[in-house]
N, C-alpha and C positions, 0 to 999 in steps of 0.2 A: 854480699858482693861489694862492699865499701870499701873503700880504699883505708880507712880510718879502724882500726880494730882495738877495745880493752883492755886495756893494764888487768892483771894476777889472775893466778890463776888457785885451783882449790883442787886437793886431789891428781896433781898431775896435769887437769883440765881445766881451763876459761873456765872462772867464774860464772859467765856467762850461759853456760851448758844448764848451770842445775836453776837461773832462771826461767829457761826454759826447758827446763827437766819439768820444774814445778808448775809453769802453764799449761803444760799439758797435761798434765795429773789430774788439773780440776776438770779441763775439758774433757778427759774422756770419761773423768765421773760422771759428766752431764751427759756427753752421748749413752756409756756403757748400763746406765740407770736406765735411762728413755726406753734404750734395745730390750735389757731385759722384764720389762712388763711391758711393751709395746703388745706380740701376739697374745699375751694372755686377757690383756685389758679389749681385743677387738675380739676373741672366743667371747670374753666372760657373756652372761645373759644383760641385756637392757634392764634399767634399775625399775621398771616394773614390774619385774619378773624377780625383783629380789636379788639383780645383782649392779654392776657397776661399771659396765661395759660397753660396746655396741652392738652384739648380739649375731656377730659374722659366723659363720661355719668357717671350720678349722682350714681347709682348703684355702678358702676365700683369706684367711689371715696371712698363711703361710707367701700365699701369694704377693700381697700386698708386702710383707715385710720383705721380700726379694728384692720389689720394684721400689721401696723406699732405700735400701741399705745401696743396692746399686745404682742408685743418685745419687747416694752422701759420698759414692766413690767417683763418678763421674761426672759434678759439678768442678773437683778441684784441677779439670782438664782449662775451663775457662779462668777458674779462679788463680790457677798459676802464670797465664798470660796474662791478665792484668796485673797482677803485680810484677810480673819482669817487664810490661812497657808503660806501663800506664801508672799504680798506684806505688810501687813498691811493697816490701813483704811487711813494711810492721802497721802500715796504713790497712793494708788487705787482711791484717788479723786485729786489729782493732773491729774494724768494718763488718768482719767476718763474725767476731763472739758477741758483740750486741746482735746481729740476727739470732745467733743462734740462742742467747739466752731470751730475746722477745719470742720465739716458738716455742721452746718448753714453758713459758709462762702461758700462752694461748693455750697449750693442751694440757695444762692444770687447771684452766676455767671447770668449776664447777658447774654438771648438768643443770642444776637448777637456775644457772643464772641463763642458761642458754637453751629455754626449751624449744624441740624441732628443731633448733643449729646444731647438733652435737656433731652430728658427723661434718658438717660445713666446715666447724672450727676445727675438728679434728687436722682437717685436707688443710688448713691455711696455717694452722701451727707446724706442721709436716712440711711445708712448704717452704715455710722460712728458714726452717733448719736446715732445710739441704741445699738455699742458699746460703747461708751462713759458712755452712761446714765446707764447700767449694774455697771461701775467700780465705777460710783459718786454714785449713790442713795442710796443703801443699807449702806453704811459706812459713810453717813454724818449721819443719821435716828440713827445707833447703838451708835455713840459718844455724843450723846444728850445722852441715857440714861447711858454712861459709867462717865457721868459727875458726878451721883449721888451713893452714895452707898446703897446697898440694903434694902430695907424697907423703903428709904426715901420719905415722904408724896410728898412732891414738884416735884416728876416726873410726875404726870396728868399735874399737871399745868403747868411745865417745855414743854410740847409737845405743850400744849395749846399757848402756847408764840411762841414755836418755828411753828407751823400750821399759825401762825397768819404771820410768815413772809414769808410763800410760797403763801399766799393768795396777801398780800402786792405787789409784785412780780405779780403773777395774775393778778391782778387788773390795774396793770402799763402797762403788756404789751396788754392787748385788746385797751386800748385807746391810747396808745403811736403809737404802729404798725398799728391800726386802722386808725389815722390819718395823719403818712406818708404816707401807701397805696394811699388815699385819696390823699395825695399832690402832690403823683406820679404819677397822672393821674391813679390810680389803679395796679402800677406794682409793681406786690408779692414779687418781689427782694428786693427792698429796704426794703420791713419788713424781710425778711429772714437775712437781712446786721445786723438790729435791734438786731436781736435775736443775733448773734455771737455777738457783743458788750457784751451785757449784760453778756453771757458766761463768755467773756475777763474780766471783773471786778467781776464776783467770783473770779474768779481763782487769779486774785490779791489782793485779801483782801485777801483771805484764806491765799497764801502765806506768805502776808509781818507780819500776827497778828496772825498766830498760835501756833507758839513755844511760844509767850507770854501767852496768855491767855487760850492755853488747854493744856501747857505743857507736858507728853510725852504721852496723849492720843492718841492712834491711830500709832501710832509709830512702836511698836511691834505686831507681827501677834499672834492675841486670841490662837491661839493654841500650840503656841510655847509658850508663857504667860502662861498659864493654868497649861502646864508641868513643867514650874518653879515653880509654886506656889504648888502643888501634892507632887512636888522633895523634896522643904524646908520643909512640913509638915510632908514628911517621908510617903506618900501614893504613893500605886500605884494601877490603876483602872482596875478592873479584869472585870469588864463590859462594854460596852460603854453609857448605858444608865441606871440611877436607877427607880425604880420604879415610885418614886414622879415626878422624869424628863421625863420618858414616860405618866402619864396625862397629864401633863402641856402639853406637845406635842399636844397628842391629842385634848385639849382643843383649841389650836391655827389651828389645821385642821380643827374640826368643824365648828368653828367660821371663817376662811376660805373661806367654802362653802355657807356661808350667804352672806360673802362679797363679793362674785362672782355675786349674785344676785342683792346686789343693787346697784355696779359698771357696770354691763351691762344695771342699767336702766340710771343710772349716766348718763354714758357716751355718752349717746345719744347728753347731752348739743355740745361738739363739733362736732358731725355729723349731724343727722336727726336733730335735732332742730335748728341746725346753718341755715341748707338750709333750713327748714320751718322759719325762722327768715328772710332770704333774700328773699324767692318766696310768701311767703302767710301774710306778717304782713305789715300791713301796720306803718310804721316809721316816719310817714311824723308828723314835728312838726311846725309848721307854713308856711313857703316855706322851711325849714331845715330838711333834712332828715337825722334821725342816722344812723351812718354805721353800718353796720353789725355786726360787731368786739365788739364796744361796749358791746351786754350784754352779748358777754363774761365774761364780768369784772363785770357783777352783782353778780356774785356766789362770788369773789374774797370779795365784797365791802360788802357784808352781812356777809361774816366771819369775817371782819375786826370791824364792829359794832357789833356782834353780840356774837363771841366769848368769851368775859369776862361776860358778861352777863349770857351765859350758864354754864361758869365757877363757877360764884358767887349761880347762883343760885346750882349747887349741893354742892357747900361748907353748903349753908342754910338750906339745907336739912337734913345734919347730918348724922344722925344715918339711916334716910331713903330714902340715898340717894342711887338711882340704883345702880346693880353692872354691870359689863360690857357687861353680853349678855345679861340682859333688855336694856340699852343702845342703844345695837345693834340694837333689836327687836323696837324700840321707830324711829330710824332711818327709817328702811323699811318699817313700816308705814307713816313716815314723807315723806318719796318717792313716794308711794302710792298717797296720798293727793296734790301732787305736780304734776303729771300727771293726776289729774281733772281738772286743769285749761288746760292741753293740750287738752286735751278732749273736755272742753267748745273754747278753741279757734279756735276749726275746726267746733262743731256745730256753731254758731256764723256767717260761713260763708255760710251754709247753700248749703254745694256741689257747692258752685259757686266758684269757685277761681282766679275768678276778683274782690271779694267783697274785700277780704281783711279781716284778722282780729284784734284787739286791741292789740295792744305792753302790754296791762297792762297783760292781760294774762299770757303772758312771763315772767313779772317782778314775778306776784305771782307763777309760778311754779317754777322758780330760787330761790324765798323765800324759801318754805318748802321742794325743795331738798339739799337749805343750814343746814337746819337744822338738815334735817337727816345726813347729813355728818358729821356734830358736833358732833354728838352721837355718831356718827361708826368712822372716820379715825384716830382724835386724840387716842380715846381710843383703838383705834385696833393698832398703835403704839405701844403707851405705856405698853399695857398691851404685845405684842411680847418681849419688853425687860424687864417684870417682869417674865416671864415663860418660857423663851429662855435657855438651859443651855449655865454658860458663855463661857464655850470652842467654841459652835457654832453659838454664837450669831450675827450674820454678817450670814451666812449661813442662818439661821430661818427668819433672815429680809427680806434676798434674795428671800426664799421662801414662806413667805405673801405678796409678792409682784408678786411671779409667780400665784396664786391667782386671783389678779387684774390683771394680764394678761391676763389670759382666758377669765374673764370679756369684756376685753377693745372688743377683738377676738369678743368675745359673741354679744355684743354691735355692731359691724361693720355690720357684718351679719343680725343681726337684724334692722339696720336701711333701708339696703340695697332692702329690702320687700316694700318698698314705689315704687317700679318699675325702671326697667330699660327703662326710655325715653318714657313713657308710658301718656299717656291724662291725664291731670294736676286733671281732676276728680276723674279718677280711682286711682293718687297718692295721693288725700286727705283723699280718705274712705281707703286708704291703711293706710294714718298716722293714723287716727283714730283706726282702728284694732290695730296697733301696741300700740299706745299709751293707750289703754283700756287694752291690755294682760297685761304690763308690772306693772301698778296698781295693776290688781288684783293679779297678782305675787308675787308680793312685800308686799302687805297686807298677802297673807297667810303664806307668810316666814316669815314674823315679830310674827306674832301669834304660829305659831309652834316654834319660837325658844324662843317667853317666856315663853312658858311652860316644855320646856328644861334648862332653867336659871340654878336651883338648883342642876341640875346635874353635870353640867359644872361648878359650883363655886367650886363644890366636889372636882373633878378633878383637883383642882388649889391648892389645900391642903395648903388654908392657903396668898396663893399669893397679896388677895384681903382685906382681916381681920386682923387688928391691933393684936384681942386676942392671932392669932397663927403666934410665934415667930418663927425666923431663928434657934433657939435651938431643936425647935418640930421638926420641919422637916427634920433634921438631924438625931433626934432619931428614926424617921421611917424609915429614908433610911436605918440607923445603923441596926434595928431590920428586914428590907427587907435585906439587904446584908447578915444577919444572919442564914435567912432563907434558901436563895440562895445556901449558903455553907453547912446547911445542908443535904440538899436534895440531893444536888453532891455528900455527902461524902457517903451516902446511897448505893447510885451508884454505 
């Protein structure tokens, strides 16, 4: 939001993009590690019992990692209003990744230095991170699109580049923290240790290379920015919101509540599917069993192949190419499709769950919930910072990601339905129920909200279409504020 923006660019795009391409790389190694041994480390057995854990029933995990994932989505509702009034965005990720690397440091304390606190420290290093991840999230996400000026084509793809380096990130930390676990004879600390590193090296690249390359983005808090800009033109805002800024709004609620739906079937990959990955698949690849953690990093590894790919192909497209709630809707059935092979990997074992079912299964429903993401998160991004008014734009971020909070919540809950400690039979026809609702869920959200599409681009007056220029939409808000005064003078 500064008025002040970076000389060169690289690739077509601000230099600035792939500094913070690279900030977020590490941060979501730090998150994407923590996620993927977080349920397994609160299942495993208490290290009396000869394991390394805290010794939760499965339920009780599932649960918990709902109501933690839908915190780390709905702290950045607060953490985006301090930095549009109060901190600004580069003070508020500063602020933000020192908490979030002092909680993964807290929950790599080793049991033994904390006997009787383990679960104490667990709650307090948990705690920090999702303050932490409130103050970072929301204001690295806004400064990508503050890099761009408005109308400019390059911001899909600016997200597209920048999505590709939280995946990158992804991808590093299931195999990386996957196979220290593995070297530590299984103890979750040393990945938790993993994850604070990778914290530690955002937070130093960001420092040492951002007054270079994003110059005074992020600096100044959007709202106090906004006032100056009103102040110089000689306006002042007798509304808080015009008419064309409350569509756009509501366009971003709607679309919202779609993405509540396919984030709760999402997010099953780190819960219900993690433990169905380690109790029901068989991994054995010659005497080599893959760790668990692993196809974490399948989701990561398909955005990273696959992303420019879906890129190119809507450049190809043209004139007919989606607009963003087909997109969406294209997603939730791609999600849909993705949970048939969870489906087929429980029929497969046939109620016996000694048989075991094929790891391919998993690779192909990791495929096409890859690609429904492709449709939905870049574009649900991007399209937040084309329809965000900019005084609150850090706020709006905040709150598409409260959104995906409820989701995550959603998600926990519903994994949790697989039983609490219950006969491994009745917790397979448990997944299968689950894993059949959340298909057809997800197919009938996709369908109802493309036939909602046209309404929703309405709403966007222009957001989406080259033909209708920043000068149109000005003259309706002009001719709406016209009105406005009318009507009061009446009065």
């Amino acid at each position: 939001m500064s008025a002040a923006k970076p000389q060169g660019t690289m690739l077509g795009h601000p230099k600035g993009l792939f500094l913070l391409f690279t900030t977020e790389l590490w941060e979501r190694f730090s998150y994407y590690a923590m996620r993927a041994i977080l349920v397994l480390y609160l299942a495993d057995k208490v290290q009396s019992e000869g394991g390394h854990g805290l010794g939760w029933s499965q339920a009780d995990a599932l649960s918990l990692y709902g109501t933690f994932t839908g915190l780390v989505y709905l702290t950045p509702l607060l953490g985006g209003w301090l930095a549009d009034n109060v901190l600004g965005q580069r003070k508020a990720i500063y602020i933000g990744g020192a908490l979030m690397a002092m909680g993964q440091f807290i929950l790599s304390a080793p049991h033994s230095w904390i006997p009787g606190l383990e679960t104490t420290a667990f709650y307090l290093g948990l705690g920090t991170l999702i303050l932490g991840n409130g103050l970072f999230k929301p204001n690295i996400s806004t400064m990508v699109g503050d890099l761009y000026p408005e109308g400019d084509h390059r911001r899909d793809g600016a997200f597209t580049i920048f999505y590709m380096g939280i995946n990158v990130g992804a991808f590093l930390s299931g195999i990386i923290v996957g196979s220290v676990v593995s070297a530590y004879d299984g103890n979750f600390q040393a990945g938790f240790f993993c994850a604070g590193v990778g914290m530690v090296l955002s937070l130093i690249i960001q420092f040492f290379f951002a007054q270079k390359l994003l110059g005074d983005i992020g600096t100044v808090p959007a709202a106090k920015l906004e006032k100056e800009k009103d102040a110089a033109r000689g306006e002042v805002r007798k509304e808080p919101l015009t008419k064309v800024e409350r569509d756009r709004i509501k366009v971003i609620m709607v679309m919202g509540l779609f993405t509540i739906i396919f984030w709760a079937g999402f997010e099953q990959a780190g819960g219900l599917m993690n433990l169905f990955t380690n109790d029901f698949t068989d991994r054995m690849i010659g005497n080599w069993e893959v760790p668990t953690t692993w196809f974490q990093s399948l989701n990561a590894m398909f955005i990273v192949i696959f992303a420019p790919v879906l890129a190119s192909i809507w450049i190809r497209l043209g004139k007919n190419e989606p607009n963003s709630p087909v997109k969406f809707a294209i997603g939730l059935l791609l999600l849909g499709i993705g949970f048939l092979f969870m489906i087929g990997a429980v029929m497969e074992m046939g109620g016996d769950p000694s048989a075991k079912s094929s790891m391919w299964w998993l690779v192909g429903a990791y495929f096409f919930h890859t690609m429904g993401e492709l449709c939905l998160s870049p574009i649900g991004l991007s399209m937040v910072t084309k329809l965000a008014p900019l005084r609150i734009a850090s706020l709006m971020m905040g709150a598409w990601f409260l959104f995906i909070a409820a989701a995550n919540k959603i998600a926990g809950v519903v994994g949790s339905f697989i039983g609490n400690g219950g006969e491994k039979e009745e917790q397979l026809a448990n997944a299968m129920s689950i894993f059949a609702g959340i298909a057809i869920t997800a197919a009938i959200s996709g369908m109802i909200l493309y036939f909602m599409a046209d309404k929703l681009v309405d709403w966007m007056h222009g957001a989406e279409t080259k033909e209708h220029t920043e000068a149109e939409v000005l003259e309706e808000e002009i001719a709406v504020t016209a009105e406005h005064e009318a009507i009061a003078l009446k009065r």
